[in-house]
C-alpha positions in Angstrom: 88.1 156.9 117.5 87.2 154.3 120.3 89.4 151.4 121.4 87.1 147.9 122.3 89.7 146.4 124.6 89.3 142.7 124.0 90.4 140.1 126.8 91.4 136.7 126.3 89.1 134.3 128.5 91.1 131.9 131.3 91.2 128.8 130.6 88.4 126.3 131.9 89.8 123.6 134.0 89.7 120.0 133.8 87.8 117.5 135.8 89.2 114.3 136.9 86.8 111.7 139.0 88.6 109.1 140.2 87.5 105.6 141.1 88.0 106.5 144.8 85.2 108.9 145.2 87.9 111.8 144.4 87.1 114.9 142.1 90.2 116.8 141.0 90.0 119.8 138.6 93.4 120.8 136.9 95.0 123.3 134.7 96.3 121.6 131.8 96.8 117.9 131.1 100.3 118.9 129.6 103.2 117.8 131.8 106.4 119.1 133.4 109.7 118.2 134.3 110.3 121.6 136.8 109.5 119.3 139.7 111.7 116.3 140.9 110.8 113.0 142.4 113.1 111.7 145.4 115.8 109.1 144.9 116.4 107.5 147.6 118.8 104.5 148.5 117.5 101.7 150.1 121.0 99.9 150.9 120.9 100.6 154.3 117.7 99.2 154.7 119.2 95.4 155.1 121.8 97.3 157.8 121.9 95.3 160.9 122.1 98.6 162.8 118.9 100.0 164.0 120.0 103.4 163.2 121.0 102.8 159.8 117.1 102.0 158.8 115.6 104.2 160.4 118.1 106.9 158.9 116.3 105.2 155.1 113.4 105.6 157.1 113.4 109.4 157.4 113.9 110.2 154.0 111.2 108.0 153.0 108.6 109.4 155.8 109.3 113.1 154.2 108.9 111.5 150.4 105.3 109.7 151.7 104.4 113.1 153.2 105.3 115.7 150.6 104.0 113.7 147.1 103.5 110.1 147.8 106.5 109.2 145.2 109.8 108.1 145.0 112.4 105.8 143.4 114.7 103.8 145.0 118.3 102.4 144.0 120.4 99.5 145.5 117.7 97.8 146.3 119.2 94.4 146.1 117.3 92.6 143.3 118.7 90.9 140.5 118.0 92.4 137.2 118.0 88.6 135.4 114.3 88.2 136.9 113.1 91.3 135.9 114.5 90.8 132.2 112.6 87.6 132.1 109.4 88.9 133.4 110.0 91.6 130.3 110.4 89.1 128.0 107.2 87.4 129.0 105.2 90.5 128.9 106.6 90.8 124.5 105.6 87.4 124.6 102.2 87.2 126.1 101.5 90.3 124.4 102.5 89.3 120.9 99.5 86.9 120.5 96.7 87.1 118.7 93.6 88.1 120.4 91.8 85.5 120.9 94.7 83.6 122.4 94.7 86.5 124.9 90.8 86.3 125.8 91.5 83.1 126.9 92.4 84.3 130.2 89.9 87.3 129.9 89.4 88.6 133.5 85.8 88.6 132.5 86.3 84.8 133.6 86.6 85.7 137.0 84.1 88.2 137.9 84.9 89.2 141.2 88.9 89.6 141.7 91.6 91.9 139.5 93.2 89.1 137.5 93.8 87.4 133.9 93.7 90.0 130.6 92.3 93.3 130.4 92.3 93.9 126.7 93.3 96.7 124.6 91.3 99.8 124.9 89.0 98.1 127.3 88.8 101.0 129.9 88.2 104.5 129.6 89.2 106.0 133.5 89.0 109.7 133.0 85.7 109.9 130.3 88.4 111.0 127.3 87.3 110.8 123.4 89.4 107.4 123.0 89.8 104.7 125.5 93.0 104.2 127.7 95.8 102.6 125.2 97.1 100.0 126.7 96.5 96.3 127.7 97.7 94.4 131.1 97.7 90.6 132.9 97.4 90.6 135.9 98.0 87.6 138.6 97.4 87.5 142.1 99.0 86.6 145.9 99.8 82.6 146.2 100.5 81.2 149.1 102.6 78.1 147.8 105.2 80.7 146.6 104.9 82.5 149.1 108.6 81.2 151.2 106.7 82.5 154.8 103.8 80.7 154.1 103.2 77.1 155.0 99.8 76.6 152.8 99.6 74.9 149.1 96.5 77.4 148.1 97.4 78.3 144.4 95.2 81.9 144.6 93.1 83.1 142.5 95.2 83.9 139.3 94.2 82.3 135.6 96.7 81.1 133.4 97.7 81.4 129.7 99.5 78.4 128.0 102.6 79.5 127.7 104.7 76.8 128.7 107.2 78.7 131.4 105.1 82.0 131.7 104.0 81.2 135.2 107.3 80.4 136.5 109.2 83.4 135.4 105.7 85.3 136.6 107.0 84.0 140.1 111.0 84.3 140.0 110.3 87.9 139.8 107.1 88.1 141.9 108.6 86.1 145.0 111.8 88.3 145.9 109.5 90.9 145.4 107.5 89.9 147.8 110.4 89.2 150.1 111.8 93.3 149.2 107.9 94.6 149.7 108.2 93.0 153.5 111.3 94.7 154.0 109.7 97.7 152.9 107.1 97.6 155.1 109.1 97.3 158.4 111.0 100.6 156.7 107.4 102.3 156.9 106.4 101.3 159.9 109.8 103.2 161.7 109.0 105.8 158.9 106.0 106.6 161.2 107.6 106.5 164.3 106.5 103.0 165.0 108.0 99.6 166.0 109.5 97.8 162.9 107.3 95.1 163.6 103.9 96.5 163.5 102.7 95.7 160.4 104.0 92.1 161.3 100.1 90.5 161.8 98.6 92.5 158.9 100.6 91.4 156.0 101.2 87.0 157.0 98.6 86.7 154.0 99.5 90.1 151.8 97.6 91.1 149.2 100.3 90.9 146.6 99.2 91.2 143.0 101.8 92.1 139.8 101.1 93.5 136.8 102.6 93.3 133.2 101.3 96.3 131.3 102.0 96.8 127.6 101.8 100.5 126.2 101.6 100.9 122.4 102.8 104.5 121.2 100.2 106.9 121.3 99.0 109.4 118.1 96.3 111.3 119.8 97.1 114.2 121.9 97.1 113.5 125.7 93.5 116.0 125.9 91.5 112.6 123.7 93.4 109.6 125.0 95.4 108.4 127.7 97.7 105.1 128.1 96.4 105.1 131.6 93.7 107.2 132.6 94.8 109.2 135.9 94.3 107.0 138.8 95.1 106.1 142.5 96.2 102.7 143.6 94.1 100.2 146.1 96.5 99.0 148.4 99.5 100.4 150.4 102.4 100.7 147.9 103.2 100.2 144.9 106.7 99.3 143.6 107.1 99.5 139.6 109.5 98.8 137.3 109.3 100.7 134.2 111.4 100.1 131.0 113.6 103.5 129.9 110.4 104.5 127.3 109.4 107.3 129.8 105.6 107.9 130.0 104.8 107.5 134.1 103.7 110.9 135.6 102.6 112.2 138.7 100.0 115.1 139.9 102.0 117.2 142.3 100.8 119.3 144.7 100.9 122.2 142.6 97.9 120.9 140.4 100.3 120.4 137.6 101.5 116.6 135.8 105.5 115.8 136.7 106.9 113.3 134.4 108.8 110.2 136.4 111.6 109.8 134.0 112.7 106.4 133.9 116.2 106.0 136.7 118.7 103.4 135.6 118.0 100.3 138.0 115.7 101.9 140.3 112.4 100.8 141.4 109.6 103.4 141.7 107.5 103.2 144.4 104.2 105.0 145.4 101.8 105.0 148.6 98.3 103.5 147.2 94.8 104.4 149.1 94.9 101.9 151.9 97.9 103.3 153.7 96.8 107.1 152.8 93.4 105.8 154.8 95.3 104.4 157.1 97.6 107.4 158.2 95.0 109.7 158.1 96.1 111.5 154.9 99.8 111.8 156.6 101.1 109.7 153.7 100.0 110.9 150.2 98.3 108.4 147.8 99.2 110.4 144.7 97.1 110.5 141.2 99.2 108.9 138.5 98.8 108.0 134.9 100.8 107.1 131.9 101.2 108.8 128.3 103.3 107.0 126.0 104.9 109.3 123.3 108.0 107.9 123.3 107.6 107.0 119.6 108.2 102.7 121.1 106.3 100.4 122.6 106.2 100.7 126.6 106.2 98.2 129.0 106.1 98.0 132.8 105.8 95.8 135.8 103.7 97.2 139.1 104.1 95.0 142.1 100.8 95.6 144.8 101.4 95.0 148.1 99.3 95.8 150.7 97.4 93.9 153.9 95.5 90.3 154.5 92.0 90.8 153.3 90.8 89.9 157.2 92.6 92.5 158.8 90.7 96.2 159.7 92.2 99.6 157.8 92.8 100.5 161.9 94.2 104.2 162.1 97.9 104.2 162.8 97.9 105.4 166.5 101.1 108.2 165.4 98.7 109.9 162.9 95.7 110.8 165.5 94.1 112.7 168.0 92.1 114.8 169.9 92.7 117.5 167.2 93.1 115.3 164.0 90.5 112.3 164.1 90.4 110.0 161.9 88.5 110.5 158.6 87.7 107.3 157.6 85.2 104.7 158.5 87.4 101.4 158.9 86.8 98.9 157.0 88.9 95.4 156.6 91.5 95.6 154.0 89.1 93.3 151.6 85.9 95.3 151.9 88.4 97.9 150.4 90.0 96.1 147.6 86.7 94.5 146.6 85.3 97.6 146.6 88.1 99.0 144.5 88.4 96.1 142.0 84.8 96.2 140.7 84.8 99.6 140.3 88.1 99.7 138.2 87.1 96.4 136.4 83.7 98.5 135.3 86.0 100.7 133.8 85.2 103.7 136.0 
């Protein structure tokens, strides 16, 4: 009597292409929690001692290097604005359609902002488009407290009498706090604390309010967020306790970012990864909502004035590592960036 040993086929793995040019193949699209995501407090970071910032500094140069994620606590913000920018999103939100498509970022062709409706994008090519809808406004220089110029920007605005001024109690201090950051990075690569100084006078500074309803299908036909990179240098996000945020880790495999009491999550975004030469880690994200509630977050953009050059950062080449990417300015980039994501790819 013969034996037919019979054996079981591995698994195919799964293609990602990302607006950015990247193609990823991964394991699963099941996630994990055996990895963890850096906390980090920031409190010293408004220290008046040199030493105390760049001690922040450190910790955040290893977190840039290893996964491109981390969250940070103390960070000196008061939770009243970012209440009221939740409370906006539930509002905005709660409107009929049609109310919504009022401010349909179809209106303005060539930039990221207004209302991207409900299952309007489809990122990774999945059996049902991403669940979720956002509104998104842009960078203005008349609330901008370092900025002496009246231009409004770009943004379009729903009527909602007091929308846009909660929009900007929260956006502004988080403008102020993304500054701050950006003198942390520049000592977290071994640079003067000023050197990002000229590049970010004009920022590009966009926020996001995202809505995610629960999600029924499994995470194989639909996504909340398809898995993505950002555009600019960092991102810092603000996520309500639903749970859902999850990051590809070196390992191939998805990490969930569970949701930290009063912390801020922050990620590096393609600009700076271009920028240090691949030293700092512009990590694939996405969201999955199967928290069983509605989700709802706040992203923050921040990254450098459209006219200024993606120039390599001097402490991340050489003779032996050259840079590996054609410099562009920082607009060529986003523009770039924006129509491709706005095309749904």
């Amino acid at each position: 009597m013969s034996q037919v040993a019979t054996e079981t086929a591995a698994p195919q793995p799964i293609t990602i292409r990302l607006q950015n040019g990247q193609i990823l193949e991964i394991e699963s699209n099941e996630s994990t929690e055996a990895e963890s995501i850096p906390i980090i407090d920031v409190a010293r970071i408004y220290s008046e001692k040199l030493e105390d910032r760049q001690a922040v500094a450190e910790e955040i140069r290893e977190a840039c290097h290893r996964i491109g994620f981390f969250y940070v606590i103390n960070h000196g913000l008061n939770p009243k604005d970012q209440n009221g920018v939740f409370e906006q999103a539930k509002r905005f939100f709660g409107q009929p359609t049609e109310k919504k498509l009022q401010v349909d970022t179809a209106l303005v062709p060539n930039e990221y902002v207004g209302y991207h409706p409900m299952k309007h994008y489809n990122r990774n090519e999945r059996k049902h488009h991403d669940l979720s809808e956002a509104f998104n406004l842009a960078y203005s220089a008349e609330q901008d407290p370092e900025n002496e110029s009246n231009d409004p920007g770009t943004s379009i605005w729903p009527e909602l009498p007091g929308f846009k001024e909660v929009m900007y109690a929260y956006h502004t201090p988080m403008l102020q706090f993304a500054r701050k950051m950006t003198k942390i990075f520049a000592l977290a690569l071994h640079l003067p604390e000023d050197y990002f100084d000229e590049y970010i006078k004009r920022p590009e500074a966009g926020m996001r309010i995202l809505h995610y309803p629960q999600q029924e299908h499994s995470v194989d036909d639909q996504n909340g967020i398809g898995a993505h990179t950002d555009f600019e240098c960092f991102t810092i996000v603000n996520q309500d306790m639903s749970g859902g945020l999850e990051v590809l880790g070196k390992s191939g495999k998805w990490i969930k970012a569970k949701p930290v009491p009063d912390s801020f999550v922050i990620n590096i975004a393609d600009c700076f990864m271009r920028q240090t030469n691949d030293f700092f880690v512009s990590t694939v994200h996405r969201v999955i909502n199967k928290s069983g509630r509605e989700r709802y977050s706040i992203p923050f953009f921040y990254g450098l004035d459209r006219k200024m050059p993606l120039d390599p950062i001097p402490t991340c080449v050489s003779e032996e590592n050259p840079m590996k990417y054609p410099v562009m300015t920082a607009g060529e980039y986003y523009l770039w960036r924006a129509k491709k994501a706005k095309e749904g790819y």
